[in-house]
gemmi code that builds the backbone of each chain (N, CA, C; Angstrom):
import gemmi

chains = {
    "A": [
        ("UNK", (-8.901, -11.663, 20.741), (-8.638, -11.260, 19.361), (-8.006, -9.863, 19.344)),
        ("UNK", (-7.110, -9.558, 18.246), (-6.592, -8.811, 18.446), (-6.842, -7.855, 17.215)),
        ("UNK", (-7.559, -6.638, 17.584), (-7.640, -5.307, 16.790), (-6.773, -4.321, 16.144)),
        ("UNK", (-6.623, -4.334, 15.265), (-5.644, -3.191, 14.533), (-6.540, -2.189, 14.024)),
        ("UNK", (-6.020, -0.770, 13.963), (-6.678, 0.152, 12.974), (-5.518, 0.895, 12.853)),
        ("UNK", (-5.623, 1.346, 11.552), (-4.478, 2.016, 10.633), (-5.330, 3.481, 10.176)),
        ("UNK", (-3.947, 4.533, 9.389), (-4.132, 5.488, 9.075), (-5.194, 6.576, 9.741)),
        ("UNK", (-6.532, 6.856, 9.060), (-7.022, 8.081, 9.508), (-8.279, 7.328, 10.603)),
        ("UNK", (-8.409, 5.805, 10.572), (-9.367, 5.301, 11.574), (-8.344, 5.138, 12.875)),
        ("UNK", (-7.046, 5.149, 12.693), (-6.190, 4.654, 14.565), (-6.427, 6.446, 14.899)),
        ("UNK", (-6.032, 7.322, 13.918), (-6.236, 8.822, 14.820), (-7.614, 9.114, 15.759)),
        ("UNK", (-8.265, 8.316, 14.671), (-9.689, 8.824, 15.291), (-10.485, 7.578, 16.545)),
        ("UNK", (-10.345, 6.869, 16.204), (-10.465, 5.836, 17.163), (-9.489, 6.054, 18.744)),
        ("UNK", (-8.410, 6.517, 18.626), (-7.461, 7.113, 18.936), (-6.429, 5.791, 19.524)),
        ("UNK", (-6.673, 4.716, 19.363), (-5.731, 3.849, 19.276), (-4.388, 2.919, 18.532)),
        ("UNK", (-4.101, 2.212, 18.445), (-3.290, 1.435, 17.502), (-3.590, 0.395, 17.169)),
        ("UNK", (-4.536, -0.370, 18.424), (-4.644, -1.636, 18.479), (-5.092, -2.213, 19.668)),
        ("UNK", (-6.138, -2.902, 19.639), (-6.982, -3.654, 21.416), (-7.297, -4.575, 21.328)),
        ("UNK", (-7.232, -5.517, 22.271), (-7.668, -6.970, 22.695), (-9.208, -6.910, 22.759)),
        ("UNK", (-9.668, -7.986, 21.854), (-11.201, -8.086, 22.607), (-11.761, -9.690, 22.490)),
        ("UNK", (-12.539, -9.860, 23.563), (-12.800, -11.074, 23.401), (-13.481, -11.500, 21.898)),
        ("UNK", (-13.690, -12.705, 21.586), (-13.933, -13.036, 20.065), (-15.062, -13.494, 20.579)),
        ("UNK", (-16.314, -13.448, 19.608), (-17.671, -13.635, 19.735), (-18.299, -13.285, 18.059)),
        ("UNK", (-18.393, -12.201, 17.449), (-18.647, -11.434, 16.526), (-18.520, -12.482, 15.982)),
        ("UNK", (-19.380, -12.786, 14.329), (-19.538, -13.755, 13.601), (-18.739, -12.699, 11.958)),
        ("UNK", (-18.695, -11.647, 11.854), (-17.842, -11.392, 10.940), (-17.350, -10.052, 11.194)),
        ("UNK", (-16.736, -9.314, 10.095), (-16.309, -8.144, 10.503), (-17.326, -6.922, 10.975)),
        ("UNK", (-18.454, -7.138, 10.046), (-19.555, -5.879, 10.245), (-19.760, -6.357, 11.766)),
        ("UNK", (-20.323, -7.399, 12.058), (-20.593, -7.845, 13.217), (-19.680, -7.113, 14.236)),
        ("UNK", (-18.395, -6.641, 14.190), (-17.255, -6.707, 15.263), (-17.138, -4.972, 15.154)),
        ("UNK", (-17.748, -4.431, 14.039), (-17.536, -3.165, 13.934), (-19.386, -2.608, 15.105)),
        ("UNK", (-20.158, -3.351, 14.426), (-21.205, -2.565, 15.615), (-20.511, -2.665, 17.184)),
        ("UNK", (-20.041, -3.728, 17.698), (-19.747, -4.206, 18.800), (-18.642, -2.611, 19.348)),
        ("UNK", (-17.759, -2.588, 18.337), (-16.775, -1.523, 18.213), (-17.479, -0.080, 18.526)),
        ("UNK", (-18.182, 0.323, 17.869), (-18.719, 1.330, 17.951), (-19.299, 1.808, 19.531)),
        ("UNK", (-19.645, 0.729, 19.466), (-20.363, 1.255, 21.299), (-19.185, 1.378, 21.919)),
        ("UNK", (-17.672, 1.132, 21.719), (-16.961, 1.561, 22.565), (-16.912, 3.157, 23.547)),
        ("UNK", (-16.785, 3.730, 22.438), (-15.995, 5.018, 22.999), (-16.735, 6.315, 21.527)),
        ("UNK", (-16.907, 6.832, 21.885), (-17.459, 8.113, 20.476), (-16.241, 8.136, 19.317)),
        ("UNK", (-14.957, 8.168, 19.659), (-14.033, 7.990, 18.706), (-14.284, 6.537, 17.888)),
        ("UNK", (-14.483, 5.469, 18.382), (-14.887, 4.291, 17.756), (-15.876, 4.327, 16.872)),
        ("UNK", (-17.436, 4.979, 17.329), (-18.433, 5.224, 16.309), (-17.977, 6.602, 15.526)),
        ("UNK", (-17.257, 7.271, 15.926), (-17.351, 8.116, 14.385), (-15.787, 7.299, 13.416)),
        ("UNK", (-15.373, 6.745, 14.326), (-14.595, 5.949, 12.954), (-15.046, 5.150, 11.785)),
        ("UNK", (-16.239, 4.464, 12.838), (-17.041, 3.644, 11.959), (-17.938, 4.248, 11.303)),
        ("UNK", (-18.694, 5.631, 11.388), (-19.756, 6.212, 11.002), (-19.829, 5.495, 9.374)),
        ("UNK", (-19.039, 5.423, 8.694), (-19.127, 5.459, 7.236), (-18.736, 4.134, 6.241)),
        ("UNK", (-18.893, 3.148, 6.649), (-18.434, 1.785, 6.105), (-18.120, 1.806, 4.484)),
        ("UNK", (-19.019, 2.286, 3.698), (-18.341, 2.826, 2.237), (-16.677, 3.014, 2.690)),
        ("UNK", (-16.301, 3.516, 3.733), (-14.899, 4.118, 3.354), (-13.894, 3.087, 4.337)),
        ("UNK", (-14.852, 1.889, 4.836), (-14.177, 1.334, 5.169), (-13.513, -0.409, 4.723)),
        ("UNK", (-12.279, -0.923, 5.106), (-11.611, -1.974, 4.811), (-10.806, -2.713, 5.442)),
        ("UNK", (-11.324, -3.995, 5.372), (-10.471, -4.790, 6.821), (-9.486, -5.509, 6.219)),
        ("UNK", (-8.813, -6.692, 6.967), (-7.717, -7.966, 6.554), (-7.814, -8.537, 7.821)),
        ("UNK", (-8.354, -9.681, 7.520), (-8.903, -10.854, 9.278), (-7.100, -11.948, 8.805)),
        ("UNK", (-6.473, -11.991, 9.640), (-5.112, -12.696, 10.051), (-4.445, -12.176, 8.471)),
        ("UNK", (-4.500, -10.817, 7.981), (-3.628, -10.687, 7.074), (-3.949, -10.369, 5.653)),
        ("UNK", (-5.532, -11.308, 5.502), (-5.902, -11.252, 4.304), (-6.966, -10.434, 4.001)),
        ("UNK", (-6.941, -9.292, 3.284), (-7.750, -8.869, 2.769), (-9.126, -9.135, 2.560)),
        ("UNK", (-10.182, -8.724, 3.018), (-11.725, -9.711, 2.728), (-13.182, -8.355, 2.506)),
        ("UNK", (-14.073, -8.785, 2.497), (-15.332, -8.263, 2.664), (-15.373, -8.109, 4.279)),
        ("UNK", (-16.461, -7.263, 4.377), (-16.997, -7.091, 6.104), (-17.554, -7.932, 6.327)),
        ("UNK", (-18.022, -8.789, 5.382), (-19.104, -9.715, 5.651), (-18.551, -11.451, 5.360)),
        ("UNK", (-16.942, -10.951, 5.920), (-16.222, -12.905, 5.614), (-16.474, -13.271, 7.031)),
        ("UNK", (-16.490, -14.338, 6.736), (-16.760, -15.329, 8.368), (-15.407, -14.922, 9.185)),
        ("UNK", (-15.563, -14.274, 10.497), (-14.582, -14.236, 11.583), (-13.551, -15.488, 11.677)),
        ("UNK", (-14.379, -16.430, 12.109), (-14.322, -17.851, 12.280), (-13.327, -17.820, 13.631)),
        ("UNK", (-12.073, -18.477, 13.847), (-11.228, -18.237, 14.848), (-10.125, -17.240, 14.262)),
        ("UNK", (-10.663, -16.064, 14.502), (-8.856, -15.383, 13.506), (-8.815, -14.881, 14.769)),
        ("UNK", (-7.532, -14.841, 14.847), (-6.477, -14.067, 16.440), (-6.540, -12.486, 15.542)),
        ("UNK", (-6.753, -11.896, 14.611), (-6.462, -10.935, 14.338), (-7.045, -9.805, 13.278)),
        ("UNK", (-7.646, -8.961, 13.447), (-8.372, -7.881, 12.552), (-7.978, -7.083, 12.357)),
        ("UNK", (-7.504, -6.048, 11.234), (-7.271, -5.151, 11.459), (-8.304, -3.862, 10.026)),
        ("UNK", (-8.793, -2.863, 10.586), (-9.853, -2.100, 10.141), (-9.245, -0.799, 9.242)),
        ("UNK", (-9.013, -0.045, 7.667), (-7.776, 0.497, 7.469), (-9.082, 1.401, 6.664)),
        ("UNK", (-8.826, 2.783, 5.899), (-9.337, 3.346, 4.919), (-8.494, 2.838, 3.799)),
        ("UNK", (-9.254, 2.772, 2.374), (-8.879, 2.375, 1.017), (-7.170, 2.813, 1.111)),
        ("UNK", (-6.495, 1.996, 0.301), (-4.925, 2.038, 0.490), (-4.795, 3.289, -0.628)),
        ("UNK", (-3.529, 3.626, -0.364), (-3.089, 5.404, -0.994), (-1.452, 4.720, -1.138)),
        ("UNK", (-0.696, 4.025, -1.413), (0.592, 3.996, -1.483), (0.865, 4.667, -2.803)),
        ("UNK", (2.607, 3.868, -2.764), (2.926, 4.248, -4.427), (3.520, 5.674, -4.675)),
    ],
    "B": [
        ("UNK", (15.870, -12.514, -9.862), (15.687, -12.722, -8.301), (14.564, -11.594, -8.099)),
        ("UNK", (14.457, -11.283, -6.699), (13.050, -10.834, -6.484), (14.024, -9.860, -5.212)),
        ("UNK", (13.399, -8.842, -4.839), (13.881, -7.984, -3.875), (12.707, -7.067, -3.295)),
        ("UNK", (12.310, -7.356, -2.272), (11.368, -6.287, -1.667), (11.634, -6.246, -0.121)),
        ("UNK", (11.251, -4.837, -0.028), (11.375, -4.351, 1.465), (10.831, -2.873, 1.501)),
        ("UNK", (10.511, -2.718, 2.949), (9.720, -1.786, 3.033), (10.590, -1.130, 4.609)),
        ("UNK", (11.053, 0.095, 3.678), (11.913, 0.382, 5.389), (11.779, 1.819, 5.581)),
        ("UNK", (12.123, 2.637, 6.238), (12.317, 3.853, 7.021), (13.495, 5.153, 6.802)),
        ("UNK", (14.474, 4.175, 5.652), (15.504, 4.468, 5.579), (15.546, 4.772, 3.573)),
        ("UNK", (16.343, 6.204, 3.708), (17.025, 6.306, 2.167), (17.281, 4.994, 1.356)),
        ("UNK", (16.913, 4.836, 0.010), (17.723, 3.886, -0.587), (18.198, 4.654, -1.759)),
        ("UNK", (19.094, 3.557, -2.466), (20.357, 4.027, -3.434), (19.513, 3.601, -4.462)),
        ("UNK", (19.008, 4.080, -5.715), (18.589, 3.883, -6.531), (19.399, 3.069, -7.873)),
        ("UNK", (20.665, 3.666, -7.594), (21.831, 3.277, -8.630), (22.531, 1.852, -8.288)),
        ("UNK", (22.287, 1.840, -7.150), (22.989, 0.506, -6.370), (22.234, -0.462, -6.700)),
        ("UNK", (20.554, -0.204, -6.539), (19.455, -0.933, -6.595), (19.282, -1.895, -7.746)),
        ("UNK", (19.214, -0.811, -9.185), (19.674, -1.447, -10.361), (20.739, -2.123, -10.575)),
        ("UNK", (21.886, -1.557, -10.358), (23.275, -2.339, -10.630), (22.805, -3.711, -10.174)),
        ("UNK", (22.379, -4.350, -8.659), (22.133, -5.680, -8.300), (21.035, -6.579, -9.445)),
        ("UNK", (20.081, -5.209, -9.590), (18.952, -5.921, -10.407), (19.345, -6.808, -11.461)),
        ("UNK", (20.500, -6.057, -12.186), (20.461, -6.305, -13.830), (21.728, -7.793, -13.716)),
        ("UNK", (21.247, -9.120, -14.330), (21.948, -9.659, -14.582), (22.544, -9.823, -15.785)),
        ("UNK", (23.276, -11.265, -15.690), (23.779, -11.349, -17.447), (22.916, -11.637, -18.656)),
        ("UNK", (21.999, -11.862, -18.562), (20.824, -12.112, -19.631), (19.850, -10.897, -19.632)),
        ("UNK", (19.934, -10.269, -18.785), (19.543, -8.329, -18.772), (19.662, -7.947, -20.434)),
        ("UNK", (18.517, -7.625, -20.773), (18.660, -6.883, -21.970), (18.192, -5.063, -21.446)),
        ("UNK", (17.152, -5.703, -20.924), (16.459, -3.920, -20.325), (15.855, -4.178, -19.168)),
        ("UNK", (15.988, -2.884, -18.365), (15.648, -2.542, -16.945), (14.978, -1.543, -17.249)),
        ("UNK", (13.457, -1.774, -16.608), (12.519, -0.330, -16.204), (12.259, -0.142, -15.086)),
        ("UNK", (12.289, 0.851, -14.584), (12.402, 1.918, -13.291), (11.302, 2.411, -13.523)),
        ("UNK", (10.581, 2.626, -11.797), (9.963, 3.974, -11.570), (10.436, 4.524, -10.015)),
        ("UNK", (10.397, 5.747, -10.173), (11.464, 5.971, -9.065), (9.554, 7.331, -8.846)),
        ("UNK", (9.414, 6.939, -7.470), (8.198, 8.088, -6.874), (8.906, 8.762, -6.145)),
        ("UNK", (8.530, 9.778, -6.198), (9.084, 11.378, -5.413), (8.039, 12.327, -4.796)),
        ("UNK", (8.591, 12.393, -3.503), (7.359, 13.870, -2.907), (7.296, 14.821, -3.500)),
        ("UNK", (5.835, 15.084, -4.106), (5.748, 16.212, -4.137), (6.455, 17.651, -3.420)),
        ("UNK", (6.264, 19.077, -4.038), (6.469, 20.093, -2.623), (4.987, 20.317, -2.296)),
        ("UNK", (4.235, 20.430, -3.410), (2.850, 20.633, -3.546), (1.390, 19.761, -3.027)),
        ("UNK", (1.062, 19.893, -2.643), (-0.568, 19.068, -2.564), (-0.785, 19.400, -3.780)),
        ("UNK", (-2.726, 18.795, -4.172), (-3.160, 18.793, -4.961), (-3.549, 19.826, -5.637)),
        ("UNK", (-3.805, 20.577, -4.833), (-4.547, 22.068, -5.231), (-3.440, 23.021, -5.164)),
        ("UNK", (-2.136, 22.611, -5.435), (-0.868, 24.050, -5.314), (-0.548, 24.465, -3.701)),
        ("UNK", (-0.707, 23.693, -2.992), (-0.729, 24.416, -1.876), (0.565, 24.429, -1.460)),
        ("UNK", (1.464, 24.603, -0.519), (2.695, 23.723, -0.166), (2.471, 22.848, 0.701)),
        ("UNK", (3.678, 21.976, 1.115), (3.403, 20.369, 1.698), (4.719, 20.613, 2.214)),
        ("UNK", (4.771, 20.153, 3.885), (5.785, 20.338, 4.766), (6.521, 18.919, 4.843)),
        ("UNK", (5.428, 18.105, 3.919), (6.343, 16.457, 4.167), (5.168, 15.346, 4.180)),
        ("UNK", (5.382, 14.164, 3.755), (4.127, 13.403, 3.916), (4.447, 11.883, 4.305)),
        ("UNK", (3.693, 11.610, 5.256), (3.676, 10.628, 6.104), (3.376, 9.162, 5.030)),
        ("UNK", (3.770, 8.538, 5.137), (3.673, 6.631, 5.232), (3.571, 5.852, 5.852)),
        ("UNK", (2.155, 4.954, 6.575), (1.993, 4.702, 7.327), (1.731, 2.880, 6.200)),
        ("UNK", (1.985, 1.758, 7.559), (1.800, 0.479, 6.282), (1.185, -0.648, 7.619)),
        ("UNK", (1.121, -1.331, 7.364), (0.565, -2.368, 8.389), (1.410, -3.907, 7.935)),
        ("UNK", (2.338, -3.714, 9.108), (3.941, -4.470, 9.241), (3.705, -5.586, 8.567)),
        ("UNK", (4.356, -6.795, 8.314), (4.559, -8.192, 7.494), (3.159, -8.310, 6.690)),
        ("UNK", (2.171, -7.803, 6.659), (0.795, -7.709, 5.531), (1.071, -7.418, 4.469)),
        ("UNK", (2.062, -5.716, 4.498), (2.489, -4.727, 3.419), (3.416, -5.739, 2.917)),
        ("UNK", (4.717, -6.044, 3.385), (5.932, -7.033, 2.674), (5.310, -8.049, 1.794)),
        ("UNK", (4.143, -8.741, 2.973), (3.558, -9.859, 1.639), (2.985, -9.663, 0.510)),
        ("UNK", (2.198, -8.627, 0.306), (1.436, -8.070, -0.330), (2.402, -7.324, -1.611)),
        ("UNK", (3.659, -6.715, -1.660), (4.672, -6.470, -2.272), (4.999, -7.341, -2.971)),
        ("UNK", (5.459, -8.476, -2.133), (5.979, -9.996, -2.571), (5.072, -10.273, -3.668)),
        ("UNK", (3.947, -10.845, -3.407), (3.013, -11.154, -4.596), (2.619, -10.592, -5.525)),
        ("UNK", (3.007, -9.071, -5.433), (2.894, -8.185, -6.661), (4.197, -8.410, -7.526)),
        ("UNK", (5.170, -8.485, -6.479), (6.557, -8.903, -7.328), (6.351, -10.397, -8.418)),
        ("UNK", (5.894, -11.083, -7.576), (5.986, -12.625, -8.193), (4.853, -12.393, -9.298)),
        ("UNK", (3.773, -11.592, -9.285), (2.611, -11.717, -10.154), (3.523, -10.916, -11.373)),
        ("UNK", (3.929, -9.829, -11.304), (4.512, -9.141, -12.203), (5.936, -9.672, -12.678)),
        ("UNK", (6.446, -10.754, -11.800), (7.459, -10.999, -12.852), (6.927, -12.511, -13.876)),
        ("UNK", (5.631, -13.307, -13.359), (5.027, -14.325, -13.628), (4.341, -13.755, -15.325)),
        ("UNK", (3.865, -12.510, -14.987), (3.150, -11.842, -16.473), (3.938, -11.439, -17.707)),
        ("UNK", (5.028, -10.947, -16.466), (5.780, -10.249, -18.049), (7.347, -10.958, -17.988)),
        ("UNK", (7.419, -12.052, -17.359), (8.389, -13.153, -17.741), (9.787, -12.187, -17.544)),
        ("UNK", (9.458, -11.741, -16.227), (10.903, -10.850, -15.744), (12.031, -12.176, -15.070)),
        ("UNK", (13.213, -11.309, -15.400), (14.601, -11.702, -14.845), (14.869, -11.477, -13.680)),
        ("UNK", (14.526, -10.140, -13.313), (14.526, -9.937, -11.712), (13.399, -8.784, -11.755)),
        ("UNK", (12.920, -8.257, -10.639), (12.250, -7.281, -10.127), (12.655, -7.022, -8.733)),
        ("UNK", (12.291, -5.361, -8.022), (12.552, -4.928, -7.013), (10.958, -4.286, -6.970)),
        ("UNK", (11.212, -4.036, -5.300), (9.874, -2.836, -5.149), (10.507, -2.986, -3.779)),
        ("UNK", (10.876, -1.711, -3.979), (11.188, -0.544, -2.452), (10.159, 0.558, -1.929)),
        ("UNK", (9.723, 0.077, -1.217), (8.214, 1.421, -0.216), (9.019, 2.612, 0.783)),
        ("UNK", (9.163, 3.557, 0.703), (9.774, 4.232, 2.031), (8.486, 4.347, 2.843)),
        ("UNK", (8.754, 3.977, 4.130), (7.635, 4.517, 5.139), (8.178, 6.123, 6.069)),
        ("UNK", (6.897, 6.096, 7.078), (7.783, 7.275, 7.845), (7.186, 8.521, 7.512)),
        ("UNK", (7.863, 9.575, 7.914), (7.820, 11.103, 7.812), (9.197, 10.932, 6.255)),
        ("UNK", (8.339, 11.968, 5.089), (9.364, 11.951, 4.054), (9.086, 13.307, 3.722)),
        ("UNK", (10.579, 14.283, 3.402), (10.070, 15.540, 3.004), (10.532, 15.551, 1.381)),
        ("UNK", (9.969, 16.917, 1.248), (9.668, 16.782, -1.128), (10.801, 16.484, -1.050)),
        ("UNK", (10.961, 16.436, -2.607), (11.881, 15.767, -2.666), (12.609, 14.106, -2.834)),
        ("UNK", (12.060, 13.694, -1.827), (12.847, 12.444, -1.412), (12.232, 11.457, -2.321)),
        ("UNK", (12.664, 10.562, -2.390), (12.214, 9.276, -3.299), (11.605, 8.164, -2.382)),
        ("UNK", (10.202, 7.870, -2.670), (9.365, 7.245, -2.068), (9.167, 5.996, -2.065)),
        ("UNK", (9.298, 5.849, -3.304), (8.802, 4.353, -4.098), (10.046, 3.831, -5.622)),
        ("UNK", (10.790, 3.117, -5.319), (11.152, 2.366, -6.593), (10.258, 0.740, -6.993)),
        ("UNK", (10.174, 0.908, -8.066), (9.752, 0.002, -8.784), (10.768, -0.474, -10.343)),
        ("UNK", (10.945, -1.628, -10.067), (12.231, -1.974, -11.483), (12.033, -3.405, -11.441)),
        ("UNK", (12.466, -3.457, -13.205), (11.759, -4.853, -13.607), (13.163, -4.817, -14.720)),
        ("UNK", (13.669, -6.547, -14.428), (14.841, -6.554, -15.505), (14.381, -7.752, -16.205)),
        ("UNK", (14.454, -7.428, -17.369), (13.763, -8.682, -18.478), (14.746, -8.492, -19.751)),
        ("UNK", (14.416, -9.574, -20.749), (15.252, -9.727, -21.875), (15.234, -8.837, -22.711)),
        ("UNK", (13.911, -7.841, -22.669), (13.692, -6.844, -24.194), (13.153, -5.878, -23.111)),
        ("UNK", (13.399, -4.698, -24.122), (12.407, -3.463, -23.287), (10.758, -3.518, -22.920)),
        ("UNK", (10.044, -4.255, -23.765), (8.823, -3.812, -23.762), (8.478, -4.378, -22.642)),
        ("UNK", (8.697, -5.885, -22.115), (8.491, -6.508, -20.346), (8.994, -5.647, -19.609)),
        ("UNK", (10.123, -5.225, -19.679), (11.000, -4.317, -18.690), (9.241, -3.415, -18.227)),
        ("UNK", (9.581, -2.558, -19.235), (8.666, -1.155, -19.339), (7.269, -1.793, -19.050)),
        ("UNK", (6.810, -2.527, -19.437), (5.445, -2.893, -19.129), (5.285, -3.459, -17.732)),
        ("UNK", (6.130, -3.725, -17.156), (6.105, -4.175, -15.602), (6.251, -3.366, -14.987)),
        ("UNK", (6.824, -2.657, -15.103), (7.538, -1.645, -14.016), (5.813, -0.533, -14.056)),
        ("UNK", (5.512, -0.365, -15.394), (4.175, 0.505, -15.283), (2.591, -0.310, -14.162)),
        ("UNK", (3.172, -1.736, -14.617), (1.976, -2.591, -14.024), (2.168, -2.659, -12.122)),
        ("UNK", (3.338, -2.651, -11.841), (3.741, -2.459, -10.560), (3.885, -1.328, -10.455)),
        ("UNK", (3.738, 0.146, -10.742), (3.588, 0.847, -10.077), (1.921, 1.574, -10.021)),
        ("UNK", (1.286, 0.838, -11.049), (-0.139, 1.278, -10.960), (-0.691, 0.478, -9.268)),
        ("UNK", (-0.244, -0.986, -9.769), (-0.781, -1.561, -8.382), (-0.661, -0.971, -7.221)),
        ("UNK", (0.943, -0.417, -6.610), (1.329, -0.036, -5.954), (-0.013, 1.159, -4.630)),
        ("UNK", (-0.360, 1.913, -5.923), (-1.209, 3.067, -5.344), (-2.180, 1.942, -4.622)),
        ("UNK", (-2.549, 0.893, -5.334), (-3.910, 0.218, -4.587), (-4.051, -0.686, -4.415)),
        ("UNK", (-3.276, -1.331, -4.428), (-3.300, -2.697, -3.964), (-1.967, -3.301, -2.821)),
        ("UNK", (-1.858, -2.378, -2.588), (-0.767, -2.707, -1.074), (-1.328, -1.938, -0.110)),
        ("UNK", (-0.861, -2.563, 1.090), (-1.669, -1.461, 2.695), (-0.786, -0.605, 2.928)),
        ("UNK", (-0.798, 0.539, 2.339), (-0.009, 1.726, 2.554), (-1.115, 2.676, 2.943)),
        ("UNK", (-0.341, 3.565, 3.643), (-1.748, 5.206, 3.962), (-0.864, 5.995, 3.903)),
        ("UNK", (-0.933, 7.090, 3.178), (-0.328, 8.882, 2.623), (-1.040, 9.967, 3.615)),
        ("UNK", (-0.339, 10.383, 4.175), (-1.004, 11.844, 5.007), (0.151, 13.120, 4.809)),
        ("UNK", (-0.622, 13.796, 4.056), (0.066, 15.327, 3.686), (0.158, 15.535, 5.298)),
        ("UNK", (1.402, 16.144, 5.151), (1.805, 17.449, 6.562), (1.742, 19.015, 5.909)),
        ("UNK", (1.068, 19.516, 6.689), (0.882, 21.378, 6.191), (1.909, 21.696, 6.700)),
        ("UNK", (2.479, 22.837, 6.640), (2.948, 23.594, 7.031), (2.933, 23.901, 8.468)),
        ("UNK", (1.254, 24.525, 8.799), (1.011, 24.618, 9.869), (1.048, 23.097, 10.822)),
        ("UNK", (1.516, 22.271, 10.535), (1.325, 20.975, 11.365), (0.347, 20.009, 11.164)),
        ("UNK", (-0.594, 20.729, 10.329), (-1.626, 19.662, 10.418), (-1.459, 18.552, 9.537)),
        ("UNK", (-2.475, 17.758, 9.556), (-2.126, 16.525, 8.808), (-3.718, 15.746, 7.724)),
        ("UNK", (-3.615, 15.747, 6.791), (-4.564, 15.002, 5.796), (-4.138, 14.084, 5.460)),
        ("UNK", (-5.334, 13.308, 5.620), (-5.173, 11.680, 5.079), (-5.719, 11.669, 3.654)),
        ("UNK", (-5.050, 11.188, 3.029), (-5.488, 10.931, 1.570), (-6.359, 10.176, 0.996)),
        ("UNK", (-6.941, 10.351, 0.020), (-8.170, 9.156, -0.652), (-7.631, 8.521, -1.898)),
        ("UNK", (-7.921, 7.784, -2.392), (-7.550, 7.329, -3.704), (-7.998, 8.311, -4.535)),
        ("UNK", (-7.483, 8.401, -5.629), (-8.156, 9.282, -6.347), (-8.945, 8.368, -7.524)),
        ("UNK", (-9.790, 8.429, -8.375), (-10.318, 7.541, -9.037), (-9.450, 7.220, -10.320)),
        ("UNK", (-8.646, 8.237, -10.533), (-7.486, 7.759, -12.175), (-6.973, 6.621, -11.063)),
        ("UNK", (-6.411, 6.523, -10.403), (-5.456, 5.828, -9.637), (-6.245, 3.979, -10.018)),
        ("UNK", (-7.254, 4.275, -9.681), (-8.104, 3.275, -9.130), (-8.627, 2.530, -10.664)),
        ("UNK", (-8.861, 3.266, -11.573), (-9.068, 3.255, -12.906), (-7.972, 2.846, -13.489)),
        ("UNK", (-6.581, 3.155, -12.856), (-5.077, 2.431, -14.024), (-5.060, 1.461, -13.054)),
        ("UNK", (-5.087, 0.597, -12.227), (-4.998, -0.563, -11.108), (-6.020, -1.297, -11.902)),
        ("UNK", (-7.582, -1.139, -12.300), (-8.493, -2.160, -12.480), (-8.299, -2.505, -14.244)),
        ("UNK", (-7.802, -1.320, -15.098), (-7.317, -1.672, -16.003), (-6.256, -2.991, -16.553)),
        ("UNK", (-5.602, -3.263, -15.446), (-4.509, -4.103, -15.897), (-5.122, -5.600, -15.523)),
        ("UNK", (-6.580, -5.229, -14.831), (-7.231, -6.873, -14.966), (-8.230, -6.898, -16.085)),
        ("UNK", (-8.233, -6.498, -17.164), (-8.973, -6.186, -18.578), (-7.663, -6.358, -19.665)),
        ("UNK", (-6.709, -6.401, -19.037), (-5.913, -6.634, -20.306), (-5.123, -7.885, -20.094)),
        ("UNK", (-4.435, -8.382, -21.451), (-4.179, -9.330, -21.087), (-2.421, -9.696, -20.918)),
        ("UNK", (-1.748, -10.517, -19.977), (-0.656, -10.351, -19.978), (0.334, -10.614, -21.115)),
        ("UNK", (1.137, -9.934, -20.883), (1.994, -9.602, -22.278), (2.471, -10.828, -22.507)),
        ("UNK", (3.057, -11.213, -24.406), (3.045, -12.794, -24.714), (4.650, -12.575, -24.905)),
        ("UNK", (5.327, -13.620, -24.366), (7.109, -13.814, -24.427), (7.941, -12.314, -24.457)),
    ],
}
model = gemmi.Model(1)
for chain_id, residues in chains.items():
    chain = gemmi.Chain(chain_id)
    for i, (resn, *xyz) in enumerate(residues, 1):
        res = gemmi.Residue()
        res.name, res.seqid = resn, gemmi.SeqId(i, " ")
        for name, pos in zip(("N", "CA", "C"), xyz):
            atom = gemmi.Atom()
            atom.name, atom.element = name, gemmi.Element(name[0])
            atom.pos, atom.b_iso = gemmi.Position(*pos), 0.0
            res.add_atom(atom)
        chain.add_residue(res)
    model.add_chain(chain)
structure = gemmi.Structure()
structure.add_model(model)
structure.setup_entities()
């Protein structure tokens, strides 16, 4: 499965994007898993209030079923416009 | 017709419209976003970043396009995102809606650019001066004119 993080969570996480095997039953699920990565990973996650995913694109809760998605990606609240 | 894209590059604002407006064009509303020089608090701002999350952002445009021309019974609509490093100045965001009378025109173009702030995957990071960089939050007016337009109801013919 494939990980995305955007804006002020890829600085701090300090990535763009990582492969991980799929197991996790939803997003919260995939964010504890996350966290034990690396200290940049848990203080990205420290604060879930400020956080927001899209599993293959679509926008959801932390708490939508994974199910088989090839793709996550983890963002802070959108700022466009 | 419908026009969205999200690119890296200047666009022509004048060009933009000219395509928009067809022959049954009565009125075209525009919003044209611009960098600040300023942050929030007066400070100065060396330039501010746009960061989007590739074919998600386009779709997500798209359906704001189609929802907003579905409500207010537009002729055409555009929505142009600049991404990237942008310094003041520059024009960030067009939003334009061509419909038969002014009040769709104008009422779309306001409804797509409220969405814009929050309901597309975009991220804003001020550049200081000194180099550094802030990531932005929504602000709650922002968030307050976005949830507004699902309390009202869409405009009739």
């Amino acid at each position: 499965m494939r990980v995305l993080y955007f804006a002020w969570l890829r600085e701090t996480v300090g990535l763009a994007e990582e492969m991980l095997a799929p197991g996790a039953a939803t997003p919260r699920a995939l964010v504890e898993i996350l966290r034990a990565r690396s200290a940049g990973h848990d203080a990205a996650f420290a604060d879930l209030t400020r956080l927001r995913c899209a599993v293959d694109g679509a926008i959801c809760p932390l708490d939508a079923p994974l199910g088989e998605a090839r793709e996550i990606a983890f963002f802070p609240p959108f700022t466009g416009g | 017709m419908r026009r969205v894209l999200v690119t890296s590059a200047p666009f022509d604002s004048g060009a933009e419209l000219a395509r928009l407006a067809g022959p049954d064009t009565g009125g075209t509303g525009c919003f044209i976003g611009t960098v600040r020089a300023t942050d929030a608090r007066g400070a100065p701002l060396a330039a501010l970043h746009l960061e989007h999350y590739p074919g998600v952002t386009e779709a997500a445009m798209s359906r704001l396009a189609d929802e907003a021309a579905a409500r207010f019974g537009l002729l055409g609509v555009t929505i142009i995102h600049r991404v990237g490093r942008l310094a003041p100045g520059t024009a960030i965001v067009l939003a334009a809606a061509a419909a038969a009378h002014r009040a769709p025109a104008l009422d779309a173009t306001r409804f797509m650019a409220d969405q814009l702030k929050t309901a597309i995957p975009l991220w804003k990071a001020e550049e200081r001066p000194d180099g550094g960089k802030d990531w932005l939050a929504p602000t709650a007016a922002d968030e307050a004119a976005a949830r507004n337009w699902l309390e009202t109801r869409p405009a009739q013919g």
